[in-house]
N, C-alpha and C positions, 0 to 999 in steps of 0.2 A: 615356224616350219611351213613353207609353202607344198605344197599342192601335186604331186606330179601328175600331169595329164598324159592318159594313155588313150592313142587310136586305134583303135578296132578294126580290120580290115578283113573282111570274108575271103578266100582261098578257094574258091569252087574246086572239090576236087581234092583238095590239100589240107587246107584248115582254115585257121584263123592264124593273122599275124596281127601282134600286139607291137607300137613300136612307142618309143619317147623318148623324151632330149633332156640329159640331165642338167643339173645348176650349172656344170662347167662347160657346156657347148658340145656333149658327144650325144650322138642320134643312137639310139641300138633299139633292136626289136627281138620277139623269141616268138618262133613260128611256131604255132601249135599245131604239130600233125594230125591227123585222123585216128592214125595209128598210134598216138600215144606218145611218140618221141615229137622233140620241142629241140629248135636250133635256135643258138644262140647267133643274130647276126647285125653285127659292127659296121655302122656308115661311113663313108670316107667323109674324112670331117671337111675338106674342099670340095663335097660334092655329095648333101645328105641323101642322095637317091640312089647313090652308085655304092653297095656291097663292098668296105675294105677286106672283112674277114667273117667267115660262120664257125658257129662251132657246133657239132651234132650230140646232142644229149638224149641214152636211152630216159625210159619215163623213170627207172629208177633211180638215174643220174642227176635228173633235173628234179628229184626230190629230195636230193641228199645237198646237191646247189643251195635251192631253196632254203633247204634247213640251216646249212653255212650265212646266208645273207641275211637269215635271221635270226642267229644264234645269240643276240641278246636278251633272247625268254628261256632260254635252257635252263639255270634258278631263276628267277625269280620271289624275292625275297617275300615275303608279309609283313613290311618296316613296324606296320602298328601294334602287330601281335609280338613280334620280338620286344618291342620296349613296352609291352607288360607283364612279360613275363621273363626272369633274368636265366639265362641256360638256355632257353627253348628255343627253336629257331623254325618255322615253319617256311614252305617253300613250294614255288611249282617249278614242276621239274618238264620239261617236253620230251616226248619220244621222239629223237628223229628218226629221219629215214635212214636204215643199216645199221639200228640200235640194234645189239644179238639178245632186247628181253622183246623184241617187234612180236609178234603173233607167238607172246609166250605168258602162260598165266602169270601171276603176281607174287606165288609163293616160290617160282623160279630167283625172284629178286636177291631173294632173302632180306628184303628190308627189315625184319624185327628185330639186326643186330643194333639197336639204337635207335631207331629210325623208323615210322610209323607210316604208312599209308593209308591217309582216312577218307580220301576220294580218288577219285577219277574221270576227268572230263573229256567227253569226246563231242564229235557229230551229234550222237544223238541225246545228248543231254548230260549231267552229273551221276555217276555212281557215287554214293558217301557209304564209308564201312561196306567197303568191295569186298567180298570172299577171297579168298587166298585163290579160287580159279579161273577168277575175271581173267581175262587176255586182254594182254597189251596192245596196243596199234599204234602202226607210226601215226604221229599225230595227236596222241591222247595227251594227255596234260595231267601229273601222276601228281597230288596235293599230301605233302608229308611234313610232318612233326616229329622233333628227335633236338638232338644235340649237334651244336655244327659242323663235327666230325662227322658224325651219322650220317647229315644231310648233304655233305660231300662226297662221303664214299658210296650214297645210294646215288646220286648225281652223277659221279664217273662210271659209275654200273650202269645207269640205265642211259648213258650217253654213248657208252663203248660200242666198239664194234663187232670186238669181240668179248665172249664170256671170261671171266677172272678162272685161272685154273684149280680145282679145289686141292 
């Protein structure tokens, strides 16, 4: 996997614009506003300096982006812990952005139907054996044990956008 090289470019006044050229020959950069919102904006591929298209992302927008372009950690398995143990399935699961368990304790989840939350990673370090009134954050990284069912339907809860109706 090579490398992608990103430019940095100061915005006096504006922000910062980040830009780079993928494997396949397209230029795109994302303007980081002052204020939070970040544009999305497409090079004309016959002329890498000249703007084909922008696209305007609140900061909410561009966090839920974000979260789509990296949606290959939303489970993420524990391969070693499941082959020693047969039934058991541990997992990290990510909070994204517009998850509805976001800025919500942990006993909101209801994960004890199967399904165990025995940490919590965030910014500021590891929680293990959270309290049932830890809060969630977009961004936290929810560490559960259970059964594979369990640990799918605690996954599409804590991935939704909306709450499951009870």
């Amino acid at each position: 996997m090579e490398i992608m090289k990103i430019e940095r470019t100061a915005l006096p006044g504006v922000g910062i614009n980040h830009t780079t050229t993928t494997a396949d020959g397209q230029r795109l950069g994302v303007i980081c506003h002052l204020t939070g919102r970040r544009d999305l904006v497409f090079y004309d591929p016959e002329d890498p300096q000249a703007v084909a298209a922008t696209v305007v992302l609140q900061a909410d927008e561009s966090h839920q982006i974000a979260d789509l372009l990296d949606a290959t950690i939303t489970i993420d398995h524990v391969a070693h812990l499941e082959q020693q143990i047969t039934g058991i399935t541990a997992a990290r699961i990510r909070i994204p952005a517009g998850s509805a368990y976001a800025d919500r304790p942990i006993r909101d989840t209801r994960a004890h139907a199967g399904a165990l939350i025995v940490a919590v990673i965030h910014d500021q370090g590891i929680t293990t054996a959270p309290d049932s009134d830890l809060v969630l954050r977009h961004g936290d990284t929810v560490v559960a044990v259970g059964d594979q069912d369990a640990i799918t339907a605690l996954a599409d809860r804590l991935t939704a956008e909306h709450p499951p109706v009870r």
